[in-house]
C-alpha positions in Angstrom: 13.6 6.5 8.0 10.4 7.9 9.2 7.4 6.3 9.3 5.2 7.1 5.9 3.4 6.1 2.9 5.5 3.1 0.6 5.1 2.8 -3.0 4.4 -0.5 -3.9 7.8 -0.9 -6.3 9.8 0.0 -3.0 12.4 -2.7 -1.7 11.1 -1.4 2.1 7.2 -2.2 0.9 8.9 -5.4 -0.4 10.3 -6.5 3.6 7.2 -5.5 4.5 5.0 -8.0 2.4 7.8 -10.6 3.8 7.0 -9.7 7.1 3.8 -9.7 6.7 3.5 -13.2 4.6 5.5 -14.6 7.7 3.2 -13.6 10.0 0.4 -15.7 8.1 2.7 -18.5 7.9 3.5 -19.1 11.7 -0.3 -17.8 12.8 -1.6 -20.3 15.4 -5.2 -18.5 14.7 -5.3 -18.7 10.8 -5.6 -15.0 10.8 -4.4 -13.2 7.3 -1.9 -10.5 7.3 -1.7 -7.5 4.4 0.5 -4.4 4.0 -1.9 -1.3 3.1 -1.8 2.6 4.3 -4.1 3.4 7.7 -3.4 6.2 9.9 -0.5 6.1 12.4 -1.9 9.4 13.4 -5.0 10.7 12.6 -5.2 13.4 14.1 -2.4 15.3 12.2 -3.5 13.5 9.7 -0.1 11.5 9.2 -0.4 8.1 7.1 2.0 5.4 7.1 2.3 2.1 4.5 2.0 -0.9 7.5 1.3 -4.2 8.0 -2.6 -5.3 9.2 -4.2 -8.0 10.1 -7.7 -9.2 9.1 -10.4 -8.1 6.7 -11.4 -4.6 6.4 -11.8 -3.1 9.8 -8.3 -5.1 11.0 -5.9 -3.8 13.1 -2.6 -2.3 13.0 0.4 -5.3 13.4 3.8 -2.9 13.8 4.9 0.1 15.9 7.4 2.7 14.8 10.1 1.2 16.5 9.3 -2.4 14.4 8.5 -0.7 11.3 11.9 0.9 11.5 13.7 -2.2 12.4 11.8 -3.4 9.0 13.2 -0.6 6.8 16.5 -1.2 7.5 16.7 -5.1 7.4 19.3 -5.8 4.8 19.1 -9.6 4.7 16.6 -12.1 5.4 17.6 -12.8 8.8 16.9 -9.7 10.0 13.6 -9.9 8.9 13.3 -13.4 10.7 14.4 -11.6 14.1 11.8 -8.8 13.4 9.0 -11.6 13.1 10.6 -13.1 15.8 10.2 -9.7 18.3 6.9 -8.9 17.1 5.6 -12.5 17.5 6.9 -12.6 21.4 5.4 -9.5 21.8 3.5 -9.5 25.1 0.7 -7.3 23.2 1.3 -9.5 20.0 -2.2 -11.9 20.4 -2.2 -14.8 17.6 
């Protein structure tokens, strides 16, 4: 699947809400995590539904390669090993 926009009654924006609320639940800095459209690209102009953390200005959690991993979880353990990769991410700072 490519990377894009999610309607909210989509089982894919669904894992990505789990993701997202597992994130907040194993955060070592409190921080809040929310799935909303931003810009993968913006210079082509190309949005995509992802998971962010923080307020309003946050930052972008996932890259393409995780957000794909994401879409095509089919149970709940592959979400765990998603959370898992993004959380022992050298780049990955909470």
């Amino acid at each position: 699947m490519t990377c894009r926009t999610l309607v909210k009654d989509y089982p894919e924006y669904r894992r990505l809400e789990a993701v997202a609320k597992l994130l907040e639940v194993f955060s070592k800095n409190g921080y809040k995590y929310r799935v909303d459209d931003c810009y993968l690209d913006y210079g082509s102009g190309w949005m995509w539904t992802t998971i962010i953390r923080g307020g309003e200005h946050g930052c972008q959690v996932l890259d393409p390669v995780e957000w794909e991993a994401i879409m095509a979880a089919q149970t709940a353990t592959d979400l765990i090993k998603v959370v898992e990769g993004i959380r022992n991410d050298q780049y990955f700072n909470d």
